[in-house]
VOGU-3710 file (C-alpha; in Angstrom, 3 decimals, decimal comma):
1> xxxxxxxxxx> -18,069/-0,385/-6,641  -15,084/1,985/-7,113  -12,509/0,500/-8,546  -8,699/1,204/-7,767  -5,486/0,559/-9,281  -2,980/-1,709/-7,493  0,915/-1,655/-8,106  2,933/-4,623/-7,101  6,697/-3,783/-6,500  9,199/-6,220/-7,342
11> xxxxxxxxxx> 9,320/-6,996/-3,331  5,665/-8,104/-3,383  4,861/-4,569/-1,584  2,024/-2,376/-3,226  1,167/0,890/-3,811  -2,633/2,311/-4,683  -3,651/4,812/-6,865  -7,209/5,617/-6,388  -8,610/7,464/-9,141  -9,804/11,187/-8,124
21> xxxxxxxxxx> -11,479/11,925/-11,575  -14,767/10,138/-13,053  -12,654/10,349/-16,348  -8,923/9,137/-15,071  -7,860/7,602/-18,630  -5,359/5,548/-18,681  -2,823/8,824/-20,020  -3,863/9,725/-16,609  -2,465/6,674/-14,771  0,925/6,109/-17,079
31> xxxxxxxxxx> 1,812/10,141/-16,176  1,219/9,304/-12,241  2,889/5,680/-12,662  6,186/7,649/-14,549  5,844/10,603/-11,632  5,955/8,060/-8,821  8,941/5,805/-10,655  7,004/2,733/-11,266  7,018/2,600/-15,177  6,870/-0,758/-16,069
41> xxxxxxxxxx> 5,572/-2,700/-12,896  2,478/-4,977/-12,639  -0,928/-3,289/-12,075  -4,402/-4,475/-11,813  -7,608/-2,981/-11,190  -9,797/-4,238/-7,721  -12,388/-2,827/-6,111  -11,927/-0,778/-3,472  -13,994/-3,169/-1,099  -10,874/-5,516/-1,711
51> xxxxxxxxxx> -8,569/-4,277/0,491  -8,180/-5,451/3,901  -10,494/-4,431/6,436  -8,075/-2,350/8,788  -5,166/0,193/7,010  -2,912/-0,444/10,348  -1,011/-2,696/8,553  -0,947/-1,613/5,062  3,006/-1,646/5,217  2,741/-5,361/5,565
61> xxxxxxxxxx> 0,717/-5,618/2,511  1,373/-7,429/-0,192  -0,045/-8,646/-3,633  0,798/-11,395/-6,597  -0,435/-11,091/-9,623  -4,282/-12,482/-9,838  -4,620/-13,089/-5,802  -5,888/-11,416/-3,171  -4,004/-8,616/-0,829  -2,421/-9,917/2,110
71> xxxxxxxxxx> -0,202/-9,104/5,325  3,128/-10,491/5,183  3,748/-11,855/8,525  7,289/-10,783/8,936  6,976/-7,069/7,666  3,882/-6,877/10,409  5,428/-7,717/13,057  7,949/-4,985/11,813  5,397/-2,673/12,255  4,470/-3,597/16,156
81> xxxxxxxxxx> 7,916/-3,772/16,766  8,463/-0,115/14,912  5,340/1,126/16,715  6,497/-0,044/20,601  9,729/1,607/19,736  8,202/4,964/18,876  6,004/4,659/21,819  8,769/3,541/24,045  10,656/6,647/23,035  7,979/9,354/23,333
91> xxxxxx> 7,660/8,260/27,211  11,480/8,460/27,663  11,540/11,905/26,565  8,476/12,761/28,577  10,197/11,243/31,325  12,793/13,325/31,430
//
């Protein structure tokens, strides 16, 4: 499997770095971890077949150290709510 490297934010949130290069050293991945402003936060490596099922709610994701990825309930229904808004907004200004 392809493995991937998993940041966990101080908020629980994540970001992913998936490798592009067969050789991605770990130079590689402290230079993009500096670029992106996350010197110093937790990593680990997963396979790529970890990660949920569906991306729609990968704003609700979240990670601890040594568990699984998961949606935070709260933040999800964040992104329904942010998503009916949008949607809600789009036909008013059709409307008019």
């Amino acid at each position: 499997m392809d493995k991937i490297k998993v940041i966990t934010k101080p908020d629980k949130s994540i970001s992913i770095i998936y490798p592009v290069k067969k050789n991605y050293k770990i130079e590689d991945f402290n230079r993009d971890m500096e670029k992106c402003g996350f010197t110093g936060l937790p990593f680990e490596d997963i396979d790529i077949s970890e990660l949920p099922a569906s991306r729609e709610f990968r704003k609700a994701w979240e990670k601890e150290p040594g568990k699984p990825i998961v949606e935070n309930q709260i933040k999800k229904d964040k992104v329904i709510s942010d998503k009916l808004k949008a949607e809600r907004q789009k036909a008013f200004l059709e409307a008019l």
